[in-house]
C-alpha positions in Angstrom: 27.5 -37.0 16.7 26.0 -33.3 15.6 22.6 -33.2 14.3 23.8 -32.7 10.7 25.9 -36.1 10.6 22.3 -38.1 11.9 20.1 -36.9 9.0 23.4 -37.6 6.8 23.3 -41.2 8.4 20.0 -41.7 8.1 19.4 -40.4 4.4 22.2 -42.9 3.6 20.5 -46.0 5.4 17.4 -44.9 3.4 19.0 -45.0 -0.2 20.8 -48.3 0.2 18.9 -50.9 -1.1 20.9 -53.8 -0.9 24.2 -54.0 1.1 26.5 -57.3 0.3 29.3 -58.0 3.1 31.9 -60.4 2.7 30.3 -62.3 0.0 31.8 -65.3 -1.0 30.9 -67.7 -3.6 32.6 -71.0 -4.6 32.1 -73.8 -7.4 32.7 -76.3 -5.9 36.9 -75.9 -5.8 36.7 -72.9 -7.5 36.8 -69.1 -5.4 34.1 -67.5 -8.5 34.0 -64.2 -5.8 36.0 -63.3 -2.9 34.9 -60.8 -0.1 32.8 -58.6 -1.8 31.6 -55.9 -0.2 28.9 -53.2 -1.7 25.9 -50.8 -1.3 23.4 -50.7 -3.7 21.1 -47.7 -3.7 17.3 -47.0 -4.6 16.3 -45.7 -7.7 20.1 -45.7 -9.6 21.2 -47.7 -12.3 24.1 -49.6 -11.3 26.8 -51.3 -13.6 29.2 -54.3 -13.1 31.7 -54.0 -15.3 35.0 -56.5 -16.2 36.3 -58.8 -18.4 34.8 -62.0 -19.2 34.7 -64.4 -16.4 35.5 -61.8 -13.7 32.4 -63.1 -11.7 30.5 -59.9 -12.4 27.4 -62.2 -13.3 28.2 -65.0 -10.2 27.6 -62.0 -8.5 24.5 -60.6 -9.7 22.3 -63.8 -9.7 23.3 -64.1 -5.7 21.4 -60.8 -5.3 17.9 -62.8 -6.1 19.4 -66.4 -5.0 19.1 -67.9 -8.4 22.7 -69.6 -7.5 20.7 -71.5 -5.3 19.7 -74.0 -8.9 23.6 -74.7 -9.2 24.2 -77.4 -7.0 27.9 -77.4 -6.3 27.7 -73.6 -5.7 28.4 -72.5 -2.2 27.6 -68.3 -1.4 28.9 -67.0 1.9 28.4 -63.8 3.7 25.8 -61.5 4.0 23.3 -59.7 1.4 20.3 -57.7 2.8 17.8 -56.3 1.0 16.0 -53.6 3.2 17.7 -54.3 6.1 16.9 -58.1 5.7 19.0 -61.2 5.0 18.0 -62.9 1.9 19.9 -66.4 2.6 17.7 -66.7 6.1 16.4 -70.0 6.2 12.6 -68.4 6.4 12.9 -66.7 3.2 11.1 -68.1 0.2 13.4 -67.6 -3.0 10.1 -67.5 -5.5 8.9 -64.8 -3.2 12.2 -63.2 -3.0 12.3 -63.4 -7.0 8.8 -61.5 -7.2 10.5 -58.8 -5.1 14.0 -59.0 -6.8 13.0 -59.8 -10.9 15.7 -60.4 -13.8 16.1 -60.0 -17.1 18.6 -62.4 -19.0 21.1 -61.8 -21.6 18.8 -63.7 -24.1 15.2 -63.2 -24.4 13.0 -65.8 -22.8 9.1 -65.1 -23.2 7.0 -68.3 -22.2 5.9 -70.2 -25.1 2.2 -68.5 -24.1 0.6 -65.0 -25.6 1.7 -62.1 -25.0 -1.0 -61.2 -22.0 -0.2 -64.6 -19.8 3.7 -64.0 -20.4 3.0 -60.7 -18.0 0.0 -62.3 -16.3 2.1 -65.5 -15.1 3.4 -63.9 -12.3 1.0 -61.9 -10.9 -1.4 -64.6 -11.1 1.1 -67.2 -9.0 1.6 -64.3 -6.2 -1.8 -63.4 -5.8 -1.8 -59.9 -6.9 -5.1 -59.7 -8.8 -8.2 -60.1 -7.5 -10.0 -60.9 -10.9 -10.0 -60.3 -14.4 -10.2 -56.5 -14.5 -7.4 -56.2 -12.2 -5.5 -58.4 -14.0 -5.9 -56.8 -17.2 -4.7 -53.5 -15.5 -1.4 -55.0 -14.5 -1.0 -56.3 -17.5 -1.8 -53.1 -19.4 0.8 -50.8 -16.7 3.8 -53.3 -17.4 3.6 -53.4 -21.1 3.2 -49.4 -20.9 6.4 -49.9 -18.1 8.4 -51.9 -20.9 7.7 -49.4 -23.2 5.6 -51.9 -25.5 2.2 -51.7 -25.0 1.6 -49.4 -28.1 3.4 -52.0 -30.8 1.1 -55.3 -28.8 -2.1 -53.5 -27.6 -3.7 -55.2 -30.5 -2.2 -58.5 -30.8 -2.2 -59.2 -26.6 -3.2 -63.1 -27.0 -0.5 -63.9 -30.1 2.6 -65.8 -29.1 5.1 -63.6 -27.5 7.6 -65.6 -29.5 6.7 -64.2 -32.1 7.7 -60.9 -31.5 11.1 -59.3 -32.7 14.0 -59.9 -30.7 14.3 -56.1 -29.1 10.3 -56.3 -28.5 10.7 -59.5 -26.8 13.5 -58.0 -24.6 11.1 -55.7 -23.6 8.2 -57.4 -23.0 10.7 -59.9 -20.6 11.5 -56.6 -18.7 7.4 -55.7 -18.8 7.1 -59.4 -17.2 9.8 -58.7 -14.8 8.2 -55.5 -13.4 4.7 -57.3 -13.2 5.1 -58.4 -9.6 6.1 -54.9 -8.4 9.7 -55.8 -7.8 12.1 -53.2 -5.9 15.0 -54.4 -7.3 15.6 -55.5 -11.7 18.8 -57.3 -12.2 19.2 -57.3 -15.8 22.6 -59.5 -17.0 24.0 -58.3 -20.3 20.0 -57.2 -21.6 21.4 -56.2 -24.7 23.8 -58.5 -26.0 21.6 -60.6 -28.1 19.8 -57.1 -29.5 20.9 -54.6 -32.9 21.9 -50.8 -31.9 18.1 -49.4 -32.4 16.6 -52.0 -30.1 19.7 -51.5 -27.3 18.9 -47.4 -27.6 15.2 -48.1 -26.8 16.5 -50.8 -24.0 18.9 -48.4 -22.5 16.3 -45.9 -23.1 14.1 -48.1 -21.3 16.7 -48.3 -18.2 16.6 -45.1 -17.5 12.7 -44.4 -16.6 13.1 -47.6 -14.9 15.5 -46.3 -12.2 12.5 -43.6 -11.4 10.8 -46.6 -9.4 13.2 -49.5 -8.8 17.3 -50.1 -8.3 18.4 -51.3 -11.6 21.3 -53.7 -11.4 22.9 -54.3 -14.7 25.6 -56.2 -16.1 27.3 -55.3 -19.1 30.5 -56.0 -21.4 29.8 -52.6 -23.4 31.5 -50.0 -21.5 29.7 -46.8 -23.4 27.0 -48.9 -22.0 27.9 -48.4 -18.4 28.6 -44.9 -18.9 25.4 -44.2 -20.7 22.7 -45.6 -18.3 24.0 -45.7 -14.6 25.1 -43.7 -12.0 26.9 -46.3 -10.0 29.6 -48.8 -11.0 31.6 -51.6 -9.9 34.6 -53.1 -11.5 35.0 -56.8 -11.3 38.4 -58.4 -12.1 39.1 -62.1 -11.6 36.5 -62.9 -8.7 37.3 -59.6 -6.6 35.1 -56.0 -6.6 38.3 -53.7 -7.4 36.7 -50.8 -7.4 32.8 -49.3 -6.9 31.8 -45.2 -6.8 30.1 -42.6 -9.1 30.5 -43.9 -12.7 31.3 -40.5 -14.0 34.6 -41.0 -11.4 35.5 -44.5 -12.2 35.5 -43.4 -16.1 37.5 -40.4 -15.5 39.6 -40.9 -12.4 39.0 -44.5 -11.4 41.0 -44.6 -8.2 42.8 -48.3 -8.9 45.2 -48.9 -11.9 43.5 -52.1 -12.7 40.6 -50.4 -13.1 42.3 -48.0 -15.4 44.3 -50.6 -17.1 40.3 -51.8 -18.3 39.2 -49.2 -19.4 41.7 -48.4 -21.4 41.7 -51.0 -23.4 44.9 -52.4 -21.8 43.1 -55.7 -20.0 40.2 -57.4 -20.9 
């Protein structure tokens, strides 16, 4: 192997966040995903795309082990985050969470204010050593979910009582809180009106800067607005994955074509 083809190899174990091999989930009969294989890198927005029930978000919620709450679902293979297997025995799945946060299709703040809906986690994992430094994480993550200028002045009213696209955000400003390296957000704006997805999606895209950005979405224009990577999802299998520029344009697989087209779906 030439000098060249070592940095080469080493740049790419560097950007690859997560890798999933042979990943297999079942409910309970049921084969929801079937020997997937993928690399996700640092810093990129990545999309799973496919039709409804495809397994596109089966798959996403093994990447922080929040299958593990569904008792008749079984997940085989591998999935490493850094190197490390996240289904070994000695890994703590609230600790994994901190490191791997999500963002659900619906808004969920806590029924508390706006401050302790950030504060929550970094209080559980320890992160602040008292109130000051509190009240700095709390102040970075609302200024990360591009929010702190609408709540600055409201910070101990209910976050429920916040619009729906604010509350979006501030769940993604509670998400970041713990200093995650990876933000898994399934269908994030679904529930939200077109000004509210554009400051999302907006939102996605200074994300990547610091963490991989995982995101599941039905809206195609979506996918080809905020990531760089994407992987098409058809009944249970990953049919295709590369540059999302390339998988619009030339996707490699005609099923993949036959999606985006319009033609299944």
């Amino acid at each position: 192997m030439n000098d060249m083809t070592k940095i080469e190899r080493t740049v790419d174990m560097q950007t690859n966040k997560i890798s999933a091999k042979n990943v297999q989930v079942h409910y309970g009969d049921t084969h929801a995903i079937k020997d997937v294989n993928v690399e996700i890198q640092d810093k990129t927005v990545t999309s799973f795309i496919g039709p409804s029930g495809c397994g596109k978000s089966t798959f996403l919620r093994c990447l922080n082990r929040m299958n593990d709450t569904i008792d008749i679902c079984r997940v085989q293979g591998d999935i490493l985050l850094d190197g490390e297997d996240i289904y070994d025995k000695r890994v703590d799945p609230v600790q994994l969470r901190a490191k791997v946060g999500m963002v659900f299709q619906k808004p969920n703040p806590f029924p508390k204010s706006i401050y302790d809906n950030i504060a929550y986690g970094p209080r559980i994992h320890g992160l602040a050593r008292n109130k000051a430094e509190l009240d700095e994480i709390v102040e970075k993550s609302l200024r990360r979910g591009a929010i702190w200028d609408e709540v600055k002045d409201r910070l101990h009213a209910p976050g429920t009582g916040l619009s729906g696209g604010q509350q979006q955000r501030l769940c993604i400003a509670r998400a970041v809180a713990t200093e995650p390296e990876v933000l898994l957000m399934d269908e994030p704006c679904s529930a939200l009106d077109p000004i509210a997805t554009a400051q999302v999606e907006e939102l996605i895209d200074e994300l990547r800067e610091k963490f991989a950005v995982v995101i599941v979405t039905h809206s195609m224009q979506q996918a080809a607005r905020v990531s760089q990577k994407t992987a098409f999802f058809h009944m249970g299998n990953l049919v295709e994955y590369d540059d999302t520029t390339k998988i619009f344009t030339n996707p490699e697989d005609s099923r993949t074509e036959a999606y985006i087209t319009g033609r299944i779906g």
